[in-house]
C-alpha positions in Angstrom: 12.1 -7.9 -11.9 14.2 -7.6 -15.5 16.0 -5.5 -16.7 13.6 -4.5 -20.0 16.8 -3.8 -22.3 17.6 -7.1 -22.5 14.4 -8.5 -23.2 14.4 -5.7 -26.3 17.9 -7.1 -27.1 16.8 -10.7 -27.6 13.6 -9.5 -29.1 15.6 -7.7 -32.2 17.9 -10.3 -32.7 15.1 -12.8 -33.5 12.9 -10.7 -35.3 16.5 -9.6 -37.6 17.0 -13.7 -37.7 13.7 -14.5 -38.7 13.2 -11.8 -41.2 16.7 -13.2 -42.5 16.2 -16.7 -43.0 12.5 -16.0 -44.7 15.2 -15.3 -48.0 16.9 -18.3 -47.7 14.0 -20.2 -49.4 14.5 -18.3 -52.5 17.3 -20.4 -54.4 17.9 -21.0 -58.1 16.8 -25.0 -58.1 19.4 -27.2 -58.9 20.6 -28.0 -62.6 19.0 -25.0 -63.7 21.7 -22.7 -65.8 20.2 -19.6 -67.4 21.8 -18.7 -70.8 19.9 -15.9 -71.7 18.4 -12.8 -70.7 15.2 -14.3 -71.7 15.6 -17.6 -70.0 16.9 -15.8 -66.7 13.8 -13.9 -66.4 11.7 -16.5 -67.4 13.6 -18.5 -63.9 12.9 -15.2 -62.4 9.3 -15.1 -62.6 9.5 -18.9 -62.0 10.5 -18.4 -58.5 7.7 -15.5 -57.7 5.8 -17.9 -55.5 8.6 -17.5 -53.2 9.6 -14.3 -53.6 6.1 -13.4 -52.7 5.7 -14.6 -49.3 9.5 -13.6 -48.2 8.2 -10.0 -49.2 5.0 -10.2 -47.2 6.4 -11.6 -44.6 9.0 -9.5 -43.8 6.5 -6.7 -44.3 4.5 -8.4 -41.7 7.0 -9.0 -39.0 8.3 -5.3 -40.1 5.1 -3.9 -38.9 4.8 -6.2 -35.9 8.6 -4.9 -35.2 7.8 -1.5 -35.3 4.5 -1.9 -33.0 7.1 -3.3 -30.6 9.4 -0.6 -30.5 7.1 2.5 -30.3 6.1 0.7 -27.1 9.5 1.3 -25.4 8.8 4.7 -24.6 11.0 4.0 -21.3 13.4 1.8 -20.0 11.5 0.4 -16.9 11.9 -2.6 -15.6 8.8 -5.2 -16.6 7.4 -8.0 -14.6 7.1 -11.9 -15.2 3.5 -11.3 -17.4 5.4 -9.3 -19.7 8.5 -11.5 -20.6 6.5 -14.6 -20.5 4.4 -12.9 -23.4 7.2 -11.3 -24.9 9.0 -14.6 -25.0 5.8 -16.6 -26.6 5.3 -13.7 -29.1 9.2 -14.6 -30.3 8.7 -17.9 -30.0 5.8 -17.3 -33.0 8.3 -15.0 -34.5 10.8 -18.1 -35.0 7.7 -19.9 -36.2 7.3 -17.6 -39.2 10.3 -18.9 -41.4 8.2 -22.3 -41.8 4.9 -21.1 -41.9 6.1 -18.8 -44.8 8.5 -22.2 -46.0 4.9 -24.0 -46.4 2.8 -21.3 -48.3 6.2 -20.9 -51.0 5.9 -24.6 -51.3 1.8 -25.7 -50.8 0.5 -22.2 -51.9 -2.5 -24.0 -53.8 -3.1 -26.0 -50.4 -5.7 -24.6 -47.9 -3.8 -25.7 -44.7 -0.7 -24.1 -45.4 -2.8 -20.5 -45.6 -4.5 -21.6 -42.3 -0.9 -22.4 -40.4 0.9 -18.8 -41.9 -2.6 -17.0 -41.1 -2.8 -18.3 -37.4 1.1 -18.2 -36.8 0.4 -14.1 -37.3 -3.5 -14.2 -35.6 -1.3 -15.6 -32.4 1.6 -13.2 -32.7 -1.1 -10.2 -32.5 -2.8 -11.4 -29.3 0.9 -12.2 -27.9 1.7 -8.4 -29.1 -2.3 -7.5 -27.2 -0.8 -9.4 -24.0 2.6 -7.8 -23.7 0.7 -4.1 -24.1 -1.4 -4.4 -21.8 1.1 -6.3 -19.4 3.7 -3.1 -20.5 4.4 -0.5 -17.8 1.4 2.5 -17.4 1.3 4.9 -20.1 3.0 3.0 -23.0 -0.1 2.9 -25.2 -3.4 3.4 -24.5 -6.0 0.8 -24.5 -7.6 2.0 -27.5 -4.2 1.5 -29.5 -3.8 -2.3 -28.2 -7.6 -2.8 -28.9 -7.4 -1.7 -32.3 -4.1 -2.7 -33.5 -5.1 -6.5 -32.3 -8.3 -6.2 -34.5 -6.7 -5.0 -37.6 -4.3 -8.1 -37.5 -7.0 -10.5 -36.4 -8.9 -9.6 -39.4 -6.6 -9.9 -41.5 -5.8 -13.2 -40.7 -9.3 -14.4 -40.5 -10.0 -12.8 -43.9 -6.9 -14.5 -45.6 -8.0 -17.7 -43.6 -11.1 -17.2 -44.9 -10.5 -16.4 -48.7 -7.3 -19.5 -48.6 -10.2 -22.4 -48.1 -11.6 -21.3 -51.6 -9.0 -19.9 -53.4 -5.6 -20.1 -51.9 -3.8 -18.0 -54.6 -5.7 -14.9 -53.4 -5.3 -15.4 -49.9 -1.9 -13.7 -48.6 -3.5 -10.5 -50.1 -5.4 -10.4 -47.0 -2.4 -9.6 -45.1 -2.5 -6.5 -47.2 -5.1 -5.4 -44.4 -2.6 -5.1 -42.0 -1.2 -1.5 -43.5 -4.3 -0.2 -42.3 -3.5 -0.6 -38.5 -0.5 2.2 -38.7 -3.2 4.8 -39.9 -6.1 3.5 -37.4 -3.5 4.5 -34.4 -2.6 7.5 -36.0 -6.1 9.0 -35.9 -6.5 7.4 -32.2 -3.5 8.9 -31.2 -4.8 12.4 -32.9 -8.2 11.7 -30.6 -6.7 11.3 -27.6 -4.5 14.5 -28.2 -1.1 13.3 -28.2 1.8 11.9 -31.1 2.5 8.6 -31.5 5.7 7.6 -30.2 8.5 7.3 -32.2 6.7 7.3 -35.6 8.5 8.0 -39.4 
């Protein structure tokens, strides 16, 4: 067995790493020297299409961070199932500064939508995996179930929508908002609060 504390150690520390480097590809291009208000701004909006994946992103491994920690209702110890998922889940967590790196970069290109959309699609079913592999009582099957749906739709739809037109497609990442309110009102069916919830 493992102690679960460290595993939740390691696992903040590379979700705060990898929602930290996601900024570091939002730099003033070289040779570029703003002299006004106007032409500031006008760099500004210039580097949107990076700003705009950082920001849904980090909203993205946010949510998936939270999911994570409303989990740890307990400090029991977990078995081999759950680290091994828990450790391929971070592993797609690292994965999310270059998938986010590509759509910045090839946001007009289909592929790059497919990579960021099944980088997430794999991080929910890793996220599935470790619930259900978590000790008794965590979170109820119904929670798992629909918390891996939300996310899976939302990266098919964005998958979907990036093959004809890409500049729409993180939008459906959007969806994923929906999956804190859909556990709420299965949480409020099954009679009890969700854990740890602001």
């Amino acid at each position: 067995m493992y102690p679960r504390h460290r595993l939740e150690a390691l696992a903040d520390g590379i979700f705060g790493v990898a929602m930290t480097l996601l900024v570091l590809e939002i730099r003033v291009p070289d040779g570029l020297d703003p002299k006004t208000d106007a032409e500031l701004v006008a760099l500004l909006i210039g580097l949107w299409p990076k700003i705009w994946p950082y920001g849904l992103s980090f909203l993205v491994l946010g949510i998936r961070w939270r999911e994570l920690v409303a989990e740890r209702a307990s400090q029991h110890e977990v078995g081999q199932r759950y680290v091994n998922w828990s450790l391929a889940n971070l592993l797609l967590v690292t994965f999310v500064p270059f998938s986010t790196l590509l759509i910045g970069r090839y946001a007009s290109l289909a592929p790059a939508i497919w990579l960021y959309s099944a980088n997430l699609a794999g991080m929910a079913v890793c996220g599935w995996m470790i619930g259900r592999a978590a000790p008794p009582g965590e979170r109820s099957a119904a929670e798992e179930t629909a918390g891996l749906i939300v996310f899976l739709f939302a990266a098919a739809a964005t998958a979907v929508v990036g093959s004809f037109h890409t500049a729409w497609a993180p939008m459906g990442f959007m969806l994923n908002a929906l999956s804190v309110p859909i556990e709420r009102y299965i949480c409020a069916r099954e009679g009890r609060a969700k854990p740890r919830d602001s």
